[in-house]
C-alpha positions in Angstrom: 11.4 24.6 -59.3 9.9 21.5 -60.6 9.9 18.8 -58.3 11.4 15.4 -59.6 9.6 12.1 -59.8 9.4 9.9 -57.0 12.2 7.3 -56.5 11.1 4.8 -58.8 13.4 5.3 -61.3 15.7 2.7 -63.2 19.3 3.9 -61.8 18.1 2.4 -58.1 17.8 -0.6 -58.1 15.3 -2.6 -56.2 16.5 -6.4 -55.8 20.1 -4.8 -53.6 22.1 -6.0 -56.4 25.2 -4.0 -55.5 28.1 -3.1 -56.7 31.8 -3.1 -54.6 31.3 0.5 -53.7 34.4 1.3 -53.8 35.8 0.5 -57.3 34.9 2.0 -60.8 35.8 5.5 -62.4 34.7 8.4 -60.9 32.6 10.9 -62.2 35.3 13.0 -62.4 38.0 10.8 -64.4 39.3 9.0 -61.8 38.3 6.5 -59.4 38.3 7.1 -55.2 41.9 6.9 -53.7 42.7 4.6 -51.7 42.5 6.6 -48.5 39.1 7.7 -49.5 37.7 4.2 -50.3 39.0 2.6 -47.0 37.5 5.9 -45.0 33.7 4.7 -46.7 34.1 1.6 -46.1 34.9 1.9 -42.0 31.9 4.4 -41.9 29.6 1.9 -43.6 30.7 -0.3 -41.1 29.7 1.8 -37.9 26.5 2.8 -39.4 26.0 -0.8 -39.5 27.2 -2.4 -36.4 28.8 0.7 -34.3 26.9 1.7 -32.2 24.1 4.1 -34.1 21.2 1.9 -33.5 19.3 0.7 -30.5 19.3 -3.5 -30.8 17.4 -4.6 -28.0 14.8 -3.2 -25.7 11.8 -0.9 -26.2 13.4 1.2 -28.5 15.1 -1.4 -30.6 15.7 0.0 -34.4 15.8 3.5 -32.9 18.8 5.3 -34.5 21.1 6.9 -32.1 22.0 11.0 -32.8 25.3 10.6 -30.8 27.7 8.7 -29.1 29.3 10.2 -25.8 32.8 9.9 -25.7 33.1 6.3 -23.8 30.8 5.4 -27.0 27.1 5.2 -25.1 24.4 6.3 -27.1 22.8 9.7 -25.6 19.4 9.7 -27.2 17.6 8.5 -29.9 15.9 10.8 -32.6 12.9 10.4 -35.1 14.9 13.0 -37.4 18.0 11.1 -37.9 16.0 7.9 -37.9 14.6 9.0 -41.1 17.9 10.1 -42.2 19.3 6.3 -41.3 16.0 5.1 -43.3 17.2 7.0 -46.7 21.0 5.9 -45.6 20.2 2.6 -45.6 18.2 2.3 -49.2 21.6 4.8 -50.5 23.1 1.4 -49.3 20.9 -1.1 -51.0 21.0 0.4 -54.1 24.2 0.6 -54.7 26.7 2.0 -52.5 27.2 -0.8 -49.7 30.5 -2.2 -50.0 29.1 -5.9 -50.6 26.1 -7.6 -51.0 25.8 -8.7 -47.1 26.1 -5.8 -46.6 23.5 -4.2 -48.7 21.0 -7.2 -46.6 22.5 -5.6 -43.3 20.9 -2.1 -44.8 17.9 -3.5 -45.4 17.3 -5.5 -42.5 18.5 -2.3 -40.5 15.8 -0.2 -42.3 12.9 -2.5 -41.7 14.1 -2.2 -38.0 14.0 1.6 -38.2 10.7 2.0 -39.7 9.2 -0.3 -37.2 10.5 1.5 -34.3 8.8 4.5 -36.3 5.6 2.8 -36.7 5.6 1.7 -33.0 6.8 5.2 -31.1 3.4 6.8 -33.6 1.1 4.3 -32.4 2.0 3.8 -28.7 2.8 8.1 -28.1 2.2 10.0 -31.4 5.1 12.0 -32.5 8.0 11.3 -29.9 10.0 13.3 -28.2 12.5 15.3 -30.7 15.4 14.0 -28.8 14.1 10.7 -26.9 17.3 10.6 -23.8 18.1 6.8 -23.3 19.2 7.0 -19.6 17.6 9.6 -17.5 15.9 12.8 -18.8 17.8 15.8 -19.1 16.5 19.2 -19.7 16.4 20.4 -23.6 14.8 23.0 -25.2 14.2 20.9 -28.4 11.4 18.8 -26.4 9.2 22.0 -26.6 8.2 21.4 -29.7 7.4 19.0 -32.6 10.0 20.3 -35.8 7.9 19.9 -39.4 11.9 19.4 -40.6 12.3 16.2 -38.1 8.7 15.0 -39.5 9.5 15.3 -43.1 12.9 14.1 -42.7 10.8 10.9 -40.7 8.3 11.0 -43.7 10.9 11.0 -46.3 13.0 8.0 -44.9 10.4 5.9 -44.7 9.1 6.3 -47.9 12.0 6.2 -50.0 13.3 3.1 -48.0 10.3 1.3 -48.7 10.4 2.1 -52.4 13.1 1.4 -53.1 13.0 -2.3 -51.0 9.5 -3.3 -51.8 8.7 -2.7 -47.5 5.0 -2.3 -48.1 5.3 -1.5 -44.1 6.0 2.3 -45.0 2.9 3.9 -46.3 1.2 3.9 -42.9 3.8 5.4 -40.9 4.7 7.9 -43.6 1.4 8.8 -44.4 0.5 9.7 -40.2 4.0 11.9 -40.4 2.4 13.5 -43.3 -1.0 14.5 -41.9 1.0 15.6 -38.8 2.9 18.4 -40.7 -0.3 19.2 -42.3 -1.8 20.0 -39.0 1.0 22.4 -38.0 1.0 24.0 -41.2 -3.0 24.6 -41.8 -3.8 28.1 -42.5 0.2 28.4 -43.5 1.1 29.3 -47.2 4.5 28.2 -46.4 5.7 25.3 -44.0 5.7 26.7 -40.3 8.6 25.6 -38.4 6.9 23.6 -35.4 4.4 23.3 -32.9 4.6 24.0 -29.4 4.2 21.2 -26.9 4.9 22.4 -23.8 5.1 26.1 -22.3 8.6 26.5 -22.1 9.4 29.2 -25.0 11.9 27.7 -27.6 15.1 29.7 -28.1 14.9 32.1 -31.5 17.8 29.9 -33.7 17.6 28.7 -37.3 15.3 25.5 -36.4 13.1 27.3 -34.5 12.6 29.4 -37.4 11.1 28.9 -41.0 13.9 29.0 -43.3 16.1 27.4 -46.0 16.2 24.3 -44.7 12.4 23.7 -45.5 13.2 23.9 -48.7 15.1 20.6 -48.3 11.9 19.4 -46.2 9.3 20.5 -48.9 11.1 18.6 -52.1 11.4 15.5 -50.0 7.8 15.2 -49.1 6.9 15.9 -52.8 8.6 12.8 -53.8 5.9 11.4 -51.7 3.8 9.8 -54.1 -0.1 11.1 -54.0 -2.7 9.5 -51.8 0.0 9.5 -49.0 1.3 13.3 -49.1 -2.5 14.8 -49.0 -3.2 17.9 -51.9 -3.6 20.3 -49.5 0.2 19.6 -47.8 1.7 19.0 -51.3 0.1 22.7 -52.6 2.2 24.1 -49.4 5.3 22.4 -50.2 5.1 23.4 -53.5 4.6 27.5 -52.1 7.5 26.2 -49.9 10.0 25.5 -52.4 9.1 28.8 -54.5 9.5 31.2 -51.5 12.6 29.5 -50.2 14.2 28.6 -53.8 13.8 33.2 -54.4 14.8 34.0 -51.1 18.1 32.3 -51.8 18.3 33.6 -55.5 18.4 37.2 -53.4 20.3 36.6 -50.6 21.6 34.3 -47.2 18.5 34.2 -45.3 20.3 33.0 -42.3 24.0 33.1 -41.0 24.1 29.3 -40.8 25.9 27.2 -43.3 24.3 23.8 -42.2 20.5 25.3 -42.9 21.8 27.1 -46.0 23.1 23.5 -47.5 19.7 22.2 -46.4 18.4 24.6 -48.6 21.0 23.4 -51.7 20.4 20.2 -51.4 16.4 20.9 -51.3 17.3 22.0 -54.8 19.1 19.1 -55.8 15.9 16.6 -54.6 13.7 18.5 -56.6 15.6 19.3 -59.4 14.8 16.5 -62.2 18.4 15.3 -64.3 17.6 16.8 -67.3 16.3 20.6 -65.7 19.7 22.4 -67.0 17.8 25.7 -66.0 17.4 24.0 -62.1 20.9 23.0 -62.2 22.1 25.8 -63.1 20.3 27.7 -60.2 22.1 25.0 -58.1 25.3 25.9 -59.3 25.3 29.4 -58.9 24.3 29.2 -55.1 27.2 26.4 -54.3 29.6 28.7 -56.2 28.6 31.8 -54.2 28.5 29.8 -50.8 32.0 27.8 -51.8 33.8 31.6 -51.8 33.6 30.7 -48.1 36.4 27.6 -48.7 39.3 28.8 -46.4 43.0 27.7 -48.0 43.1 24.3 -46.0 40.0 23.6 -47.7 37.1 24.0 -44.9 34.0 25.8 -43.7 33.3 27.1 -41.1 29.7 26.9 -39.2 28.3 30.4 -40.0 28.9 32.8 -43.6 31.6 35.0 -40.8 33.9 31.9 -38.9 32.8 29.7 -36.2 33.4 26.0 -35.4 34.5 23.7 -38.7 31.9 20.8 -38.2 32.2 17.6 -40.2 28.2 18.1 -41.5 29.2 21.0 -43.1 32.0 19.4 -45.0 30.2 16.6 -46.1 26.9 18.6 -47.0 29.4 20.6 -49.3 31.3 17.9 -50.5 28.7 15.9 -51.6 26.3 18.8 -53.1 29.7 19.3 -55.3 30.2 16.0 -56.3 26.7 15.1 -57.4 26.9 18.4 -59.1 30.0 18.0 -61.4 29.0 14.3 -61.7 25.9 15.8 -63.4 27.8 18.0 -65.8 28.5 20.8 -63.9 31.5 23.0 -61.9 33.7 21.9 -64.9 37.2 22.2 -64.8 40.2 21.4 -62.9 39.8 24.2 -60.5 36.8 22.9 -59.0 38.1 19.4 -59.0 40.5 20.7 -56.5 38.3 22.8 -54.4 36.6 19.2 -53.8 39.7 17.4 -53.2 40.2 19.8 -50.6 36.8 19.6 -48.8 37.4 15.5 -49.1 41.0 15.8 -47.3 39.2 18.3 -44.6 36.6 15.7 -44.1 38.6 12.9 -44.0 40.4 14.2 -40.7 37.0 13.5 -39.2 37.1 9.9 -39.5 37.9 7.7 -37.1 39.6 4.5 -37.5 36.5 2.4 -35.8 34.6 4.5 -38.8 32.7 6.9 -36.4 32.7 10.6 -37.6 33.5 13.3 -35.1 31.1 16.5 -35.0 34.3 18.7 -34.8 37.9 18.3 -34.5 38.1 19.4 -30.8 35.9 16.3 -29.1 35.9 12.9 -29.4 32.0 12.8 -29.6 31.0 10.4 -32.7 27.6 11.9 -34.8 25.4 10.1 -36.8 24.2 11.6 -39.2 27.7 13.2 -39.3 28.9 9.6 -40.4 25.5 9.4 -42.8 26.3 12.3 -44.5 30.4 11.8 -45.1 29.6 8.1 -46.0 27.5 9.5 -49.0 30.1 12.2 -49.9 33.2 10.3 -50.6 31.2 8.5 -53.2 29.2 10.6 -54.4 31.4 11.4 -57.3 31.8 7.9 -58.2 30.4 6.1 -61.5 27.1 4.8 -61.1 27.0 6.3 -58.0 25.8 9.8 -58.7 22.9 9.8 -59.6 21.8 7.0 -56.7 23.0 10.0 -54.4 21.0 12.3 -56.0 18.1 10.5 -56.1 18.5 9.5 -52.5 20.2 12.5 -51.0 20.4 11.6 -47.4 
């Protein structure tokens, strides 16, 4: 795999002259429904003022991972605060829904990467899931996840690119040397380091595995002199041993790592690669035999929950693929518009995204990932979500 450039490219803009988000043809032939539309538009709302950041205190610009179900955040998390970062330049550069609210996105982000900047200089890395009242016990807080860092590393960076935030090299570039610590002597990225002596459970992010293929093609769009030659040689070993492994077989049970490891693909898979694409293709087709009639998917390759993540990892890898020329045909185009009606049973009417059907817990990056989904497909829009796959 040959990883793309870094985001500087002409399609994203960088004054936040926006677009409505909702109108124009889609990729596809036709423009969003209705239904679809409005859904975006009350995400892009409660990403924006519902509840998924921290506003005030020592935390402020913190990005929340969950809401319980009387809508208090639980705790914040560096991994979907880099997520929120890359959310929030998808927003200014093209897909908010107005151009107040494109400023919201970019105010937002300059919160989030200070908070970033901050939590590295006042306690290093913080904890993986930082508990805003009290401290419960959990397991993630035994160790430092190179997929949270590079998540972290990529948000900051491709927000400040793509705003002019000068702010993000410094933070981005400590993230970077971080991972380079826990990967030295490593041909491929290790999965974390150990922090405490509690032993970490043995699950998919405790493991290396697909989903650093998603981490490695994010931190090469890094741009040199902040990812280091030695970590970019090691994401480049990354993406090879990763990108074969999948060519053979799943790797891991789990969809949600195995659409990391798609949409790893997609990041570093340059527009006019038809060879890469078509690699990309073949491993959504193979994983989409998985659609059930009503048009979901389940957690794992064999049944399990149906989370929203899922659907909206699948839906938008789909979209930004046949808006790129590819999954052609009217059969696919209804495969997709059954993810997008499974998904859509996710949202709420105040815009927050349930995890699964069965709880009335709202997710962030849940809401992150749908938001980008239903417009994936839609003109102008595709290639921004390629470029800036969240």
């Amino acid at each position: 795999m040959r990883p793309a450039s870094p985001v500087t490219g002409t399609r994203i803009t960088r004054t936040g002259t926006v677009g409505t988000g909702t109108t124009g043809a889609a990729a596809t032939g036709a423009g969003p429904s209705g239904e679809t539309a409005e859904a975006a538009r009350r995400i892009e709302r409660w990403l924006l003022s519902g509840g998924a950041r921290i506003e005030e205190g020592p935390q402020r610009g913190a990005v929340v991972g969950r809401l319980d179900p009387e809508g208090r955040p639980e705790f914040v998390y560096l991994e979907i605060t880099g997520y929120y970062l890359t959310a929030m330049a998808w927003l200014a550069s093209g897909a908010a829904s107005s151009p107040d609210r494109a400023a919201e996105a970019r105010a937002h982000g300059r919160q989030a990467l200070d908070w970033i900047t901050r939590s590295l200089t006042e306690r290093g890395v913080p904890p993986t899931r930082l508990y805003v009242s009290g401290a419960p016990s959990d397991w993630r807080n035994a160790g430092v996840f190179t997929f949270d860092l590079a998540m972290a590393a990529r948000g900051a960076a491709t927000f400040g690119q793509v705003t002019g935030y000068e702010a993000w090299k410094e933070p981005a570039a400590g993230l970077c040397t971080t991972i380079d610590g826990i990967t030295s002597g490593s041909a491929v990225l290790r999965s974390h380091d150990a922090v405490a002596r509690a032993p970490l459970p043995d699950r998919w992010s405790t493991r290396p595995g697909p989903h650093h293929l998603k981490a490695a093609a994010a931190l090469l769009r890094i741009p040199d002199g902040v990812l280091g030659a030695p970590l970019a040689r090691v994401c480049r070993r990354t993406c090879a041993h990763w990108e074969a492994v999948l060519g053979e077989t799943w790797p891991c049970r789990e969809l949600h790592p195995l659409l990391y490891g798609i949409e790893g693909l997609l990041i570093g898979s340059p527009s006019a690669d038809v060879e890469a694409l078509e690699a990309v293709e073949r491993l959504y087709a193979r994983l989409m035999r998985l659609q059930a009639a009503d048009g979901t998917l389940t957690e794992t390759t064999d049944g399990g929950l149906v989370r929203s993540d899922v659907l909206a990892q699948a839906l938008r890898i789909g979209r930004v693929l046949r808006g790129r020329g590819r999954l052609r045909g009217d059969g696919w185009a209804g495969r997709l518009d059954d993810l997008t009606r499974a998904l859509l049973g996710f949202v709420r009417a105040d815009g927050g995204v349930r995890f699964s059907r069965d709880q009335e817990v709202v997710n962030t990056w849940c809401a992150m990932f749908a938001h980008q989904a239903l417009l994936a497909g839609q003109d102008g829009l595709t290639e921004t979500a390629s470029e800036l796959l969240v």
